[in-house]
N, C-alpha and C positions, 0 to 999 in steps of 0.2 A: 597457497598464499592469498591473503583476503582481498591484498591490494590490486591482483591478477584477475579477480572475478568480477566483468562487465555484466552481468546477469543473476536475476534470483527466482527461486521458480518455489511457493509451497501452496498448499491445501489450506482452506479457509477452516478454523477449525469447529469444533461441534455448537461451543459458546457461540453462538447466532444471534440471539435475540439482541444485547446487548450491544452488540456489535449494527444490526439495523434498526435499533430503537434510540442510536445517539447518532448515526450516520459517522462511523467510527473503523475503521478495518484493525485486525489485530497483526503485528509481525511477530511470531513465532522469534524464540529469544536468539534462536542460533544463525537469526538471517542480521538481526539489528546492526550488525560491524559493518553492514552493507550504506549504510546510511549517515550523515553526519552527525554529530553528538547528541543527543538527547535534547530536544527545544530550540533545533539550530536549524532554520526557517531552508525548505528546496521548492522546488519547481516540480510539479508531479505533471510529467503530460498527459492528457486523458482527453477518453472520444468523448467530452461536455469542455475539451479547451484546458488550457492551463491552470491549475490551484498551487496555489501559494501553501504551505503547509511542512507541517516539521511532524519528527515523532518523539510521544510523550516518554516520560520514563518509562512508563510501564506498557510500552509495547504499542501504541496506538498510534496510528495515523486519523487523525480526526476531525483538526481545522481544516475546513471548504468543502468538505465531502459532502453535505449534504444536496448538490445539486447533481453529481456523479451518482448520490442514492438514489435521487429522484426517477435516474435514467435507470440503473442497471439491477438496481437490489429487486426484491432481497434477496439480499449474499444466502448458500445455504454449504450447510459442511460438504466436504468434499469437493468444493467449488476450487478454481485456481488463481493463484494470480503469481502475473508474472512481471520484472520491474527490471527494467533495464537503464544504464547510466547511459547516459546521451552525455555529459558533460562535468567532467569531477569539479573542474575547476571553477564554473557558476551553479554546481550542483541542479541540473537538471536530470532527472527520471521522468523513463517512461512506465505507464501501467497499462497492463492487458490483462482482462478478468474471460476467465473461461467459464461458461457454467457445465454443471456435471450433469449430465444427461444419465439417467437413468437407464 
């Protein structure tokens, strides 16, 4: 049940460039139920502080990231990220990015 799942976990996918050349991350379509509607403004917590930010229809989280790119990009496929709800009810997430170590 979607409503049961305080956690998401997927792979940054191949589509890279785009993704650090707008400072933009992508969510994979079968995670977005995880988040609230399309253009509906959360709380991302992140090791550069709190960003304000919602995701687009088509899959992106991309306002405020670009200070988060600054720190941690570039993102590269196979990279993780993981997003955990701290709070449904003021819509706070947290994010944890792994890189993939070869």
């Amino acid at each position: 049940h979607p409503e049961d799942i305080n956690s998401i976990t997927f792979n940054i996918c191949n589509e890279v460039h785009s993704m650090n050349m707008y400072n933009k991350l992508y969510v994979p379509e079968t995670h977005r139920f995880f988040f609230p509607g399309s253009d509906k403004e959360f709380i991302l917590v992140t090791d550069i502080g709190n960003i304000k930010t919602s995701l687009s229809t088509n899959g992106y989280i991309s306002k405020g990231l670009r200070q988060w790119f600054a720190l941690n990009g570039p993102v590269m496929p196979n990279d993780e990220i993981t997003i955990n709800l701290i709070d449904e009810e003021n819509s706070f997430y947290e994010l944890f990015y792994f890189k993939h170590v070869k």
